[in-house]
C-alpha positions in Angstrom: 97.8 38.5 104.1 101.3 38.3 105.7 101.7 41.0 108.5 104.5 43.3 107.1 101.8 44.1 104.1 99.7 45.6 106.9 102.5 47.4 108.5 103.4 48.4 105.3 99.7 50.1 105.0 100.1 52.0 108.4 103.3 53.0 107.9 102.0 54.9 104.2 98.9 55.7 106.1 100.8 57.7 108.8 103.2 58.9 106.2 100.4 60.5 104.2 99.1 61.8 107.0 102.5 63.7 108.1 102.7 64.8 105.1 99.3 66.2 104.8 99.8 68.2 108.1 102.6 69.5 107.0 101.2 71.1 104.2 98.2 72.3 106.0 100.3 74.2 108.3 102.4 75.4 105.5 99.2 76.7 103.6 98.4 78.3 107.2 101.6 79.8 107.2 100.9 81.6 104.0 97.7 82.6 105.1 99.5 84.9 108.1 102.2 86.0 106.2 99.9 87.5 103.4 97.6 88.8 106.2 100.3 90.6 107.6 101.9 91.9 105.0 98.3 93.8 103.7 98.5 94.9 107.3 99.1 98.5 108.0 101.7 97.5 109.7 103.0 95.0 106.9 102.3 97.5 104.5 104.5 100.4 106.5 107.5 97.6 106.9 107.0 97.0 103.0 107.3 101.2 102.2 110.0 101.5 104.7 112.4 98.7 103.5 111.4 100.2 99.8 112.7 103.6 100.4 109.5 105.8 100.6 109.3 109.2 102.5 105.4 109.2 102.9 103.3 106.2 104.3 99.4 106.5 104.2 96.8 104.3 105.0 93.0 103.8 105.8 91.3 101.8 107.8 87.2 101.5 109.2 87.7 101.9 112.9 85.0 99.1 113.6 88.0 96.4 112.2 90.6 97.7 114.9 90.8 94.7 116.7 90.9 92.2 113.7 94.5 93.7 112.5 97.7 91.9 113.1 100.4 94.5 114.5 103.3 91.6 115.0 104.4 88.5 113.9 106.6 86.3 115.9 109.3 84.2 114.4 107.1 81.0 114.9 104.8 83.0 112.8 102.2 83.4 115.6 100.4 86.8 115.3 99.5 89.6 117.1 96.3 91.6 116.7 95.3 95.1 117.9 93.6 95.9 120.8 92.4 99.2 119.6 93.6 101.8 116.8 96.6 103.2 119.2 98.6 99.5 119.0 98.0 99.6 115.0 99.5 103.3 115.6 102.3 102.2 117.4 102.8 99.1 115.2 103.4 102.0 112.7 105.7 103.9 114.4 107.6 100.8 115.0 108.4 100.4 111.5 110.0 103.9 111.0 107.4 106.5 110.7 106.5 109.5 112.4 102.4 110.5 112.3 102.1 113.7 110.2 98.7 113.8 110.2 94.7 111.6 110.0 91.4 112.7 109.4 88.0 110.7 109.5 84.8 110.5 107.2 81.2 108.3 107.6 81.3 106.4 104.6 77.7 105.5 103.8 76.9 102.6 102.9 72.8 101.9 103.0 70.3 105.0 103.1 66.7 105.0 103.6 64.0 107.4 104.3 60.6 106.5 105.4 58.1 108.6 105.0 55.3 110.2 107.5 55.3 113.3 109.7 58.8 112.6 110.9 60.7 111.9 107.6 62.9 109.8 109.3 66.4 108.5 107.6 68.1 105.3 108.3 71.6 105.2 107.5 74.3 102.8 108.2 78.2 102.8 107.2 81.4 103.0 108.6 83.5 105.8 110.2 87.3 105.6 108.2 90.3 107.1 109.5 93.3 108.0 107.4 96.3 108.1 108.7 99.9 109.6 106.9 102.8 109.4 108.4 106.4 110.6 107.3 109.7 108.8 107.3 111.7 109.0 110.6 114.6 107.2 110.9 115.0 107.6 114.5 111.7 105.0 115.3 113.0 102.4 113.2 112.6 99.4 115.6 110.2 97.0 114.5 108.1 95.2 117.3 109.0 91.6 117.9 107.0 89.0 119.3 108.8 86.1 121.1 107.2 83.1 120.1 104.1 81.7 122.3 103.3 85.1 123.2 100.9 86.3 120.5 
C-alpha cells in the first residue's frame, strides 16, 4: 500500500475523532444549560426576563449543594454551598424574598409492633420559597470563566 493511503487513514481517523469531541462537548454543553435553566436560579432569570411579579419555588433542603447558582460564559457552573447562595442567586436575578415555609414530606412509614410501637419514617424536609419582583436587585451573578 503506497504511504499517502495510510496518511490518508490517520488523517480521517483524527478528523473523526475531532469531530466526535466536538460533539461530546457540545452535548455536554446542553446538559449545563438545561440544568441551569430548571435551576431556581434559571428558573427566577426565566420569570424575570418574562415579565412576572411573583417567583416561587421549592426545593428539599438535603439537594442544597447539588444546585447550580451561576454559569460562566465558558459555560462552567457554579453550585451552592448551602441554601443562602441558592437565596442570593435569587435575589441576583431581580427578586426580593416575601416569604418561605417548610414541611416533612414523607416518604416511607413503618410501624413495628411490641411494647414500644415504634415508627420508622423517612422523607425529606421542603422549603418554599416566594419572592416578589424588585427591580432594584436586578444584577445577575457572573462567573468569570475558570472560576466555577
Amino acid at each position: 500500500m503506497p504511504f499517502w493511503r495510510s496518511e490518508e487513514r490517520g488523517t480521517r481517523a483524527v478528523e473523526e475523532w475531532n469531530r466526535q469531541l466536538l460533539a461530546d462537548e457540545a452535548t455536554e454543553r446542553k446538559r449545563v444549560d438545561q440544568e441551569f435553566d430548571e435551576s431556581p436560579t434559571g428558573r427566577a432569570r426565566a420569570a424575570y426576563d418574562d415579565g412576572l411579579e411573583i417567583f416561587q419555588f421549592s426545593l428539599p433542603l438535603d439537594e442544597v449543594t447539588s444546585v447550580p447558582v451561576a454559569r460562566s460564559a465558558s459555560g462552567e457552573v457554579h453550585l451552592a454551598a448551602d441554601i443562602s447562595d441558592v437565596l442570593d442567586a435569587v435575589v441576583r436575578e431581580g427578586w426580593d424574598l416575601h416569604s418561605f415555609s417548610t414541611v416533612f414530606a414523607m416518604r416511607t412509614a413503618s410501624v413495628t409492633g411490641g411494647e414500644t410501637g415504634r415508627a420508622d419514617v423517612s422523607g425529606d424536609l421542603v422549603a418554599t420559597y416566594v419572592f416578589l419582583r424588585e427591580e432594584s436587585s436586578h444584577a445577575p451573578l457572573e462567573v468569570p470563566g475558570g472560576s466555577a
